[in-house]
FITI-617552 format. One record per residue (C-alpha): residue number from 1; x, y, z. Coordinates in Angstrom, 2 decimals, padded with zeros to 5 digits. Layout:
[atom NUM; [X; Y; Z]],
...
END
This chain:
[atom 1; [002.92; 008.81; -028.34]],
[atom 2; [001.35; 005.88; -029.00]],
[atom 3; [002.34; 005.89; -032.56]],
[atom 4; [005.61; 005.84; -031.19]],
[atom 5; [005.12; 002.82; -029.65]],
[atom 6; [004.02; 003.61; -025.78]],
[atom 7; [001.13; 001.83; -024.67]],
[atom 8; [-001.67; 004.50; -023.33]],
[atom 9; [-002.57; 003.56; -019.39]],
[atom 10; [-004.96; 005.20; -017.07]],
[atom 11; [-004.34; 006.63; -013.83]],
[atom 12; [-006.23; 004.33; -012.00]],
[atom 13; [-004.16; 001.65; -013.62]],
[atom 14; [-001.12; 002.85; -013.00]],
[atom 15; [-001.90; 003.40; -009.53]],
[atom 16; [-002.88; -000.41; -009.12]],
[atom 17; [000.07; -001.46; -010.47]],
[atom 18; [002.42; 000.83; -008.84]],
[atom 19; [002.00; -001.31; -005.41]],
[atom 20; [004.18; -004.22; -005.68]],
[atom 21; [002.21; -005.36; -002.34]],
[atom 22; [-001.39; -003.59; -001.11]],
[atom 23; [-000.59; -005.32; 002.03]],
[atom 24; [002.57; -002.61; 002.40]],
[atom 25; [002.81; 000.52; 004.37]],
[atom 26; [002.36; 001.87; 001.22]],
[atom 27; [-001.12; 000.57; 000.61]],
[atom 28; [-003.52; 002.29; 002.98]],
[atom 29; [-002.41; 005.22; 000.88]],
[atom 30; [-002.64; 003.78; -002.81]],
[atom 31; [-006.42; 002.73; -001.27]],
[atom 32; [-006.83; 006.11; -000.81]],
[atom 33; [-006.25; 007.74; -003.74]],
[atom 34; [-007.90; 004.93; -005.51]],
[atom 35; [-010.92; 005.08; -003.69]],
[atom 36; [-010.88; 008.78; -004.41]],
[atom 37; [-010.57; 008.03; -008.32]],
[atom 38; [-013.31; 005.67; -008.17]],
[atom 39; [-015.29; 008.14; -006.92]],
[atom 40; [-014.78; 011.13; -008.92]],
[atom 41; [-014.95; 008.52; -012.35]],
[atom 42; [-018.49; 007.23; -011.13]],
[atom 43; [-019.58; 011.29; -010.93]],
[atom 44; [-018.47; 011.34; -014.60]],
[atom 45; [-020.39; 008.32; -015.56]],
[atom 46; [-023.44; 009.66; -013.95]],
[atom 47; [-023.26; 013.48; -015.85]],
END
C-alpha cells in the first residue's frame, strides 16, 4: 500500500487523531481505549 502512495499510521495514532476535541463526549472513551493501547504496547516492550 504504501508503494501506492498511502502513508502507514498506527492505531494509537489514528485514535489520537480521530478526536477532533478530547474535551468531547467522545473523549472519556478515546482515553479509554488509548490508555488500554498504551498498556498492552508497554507489555510488548517489556517481552
Amino acid at each position: 500500500m504504501a508503494q501506492a502512495g498511502s502513508v502507514p499510521n498506527s492505531t494509537f495514532a489514528l485514535i489520537s487523531e480521530s478526536g477532533l476535541d478530547w474535551a468531547s463526549p467522545q473523549g472519556p472513551i478515546m482515553r479509554e481505549v488509548a490508555d488500554w493501547q498504551l498498556e498492552e504496547l508497554e507489555k510488548l516492550n517489556q517481552a
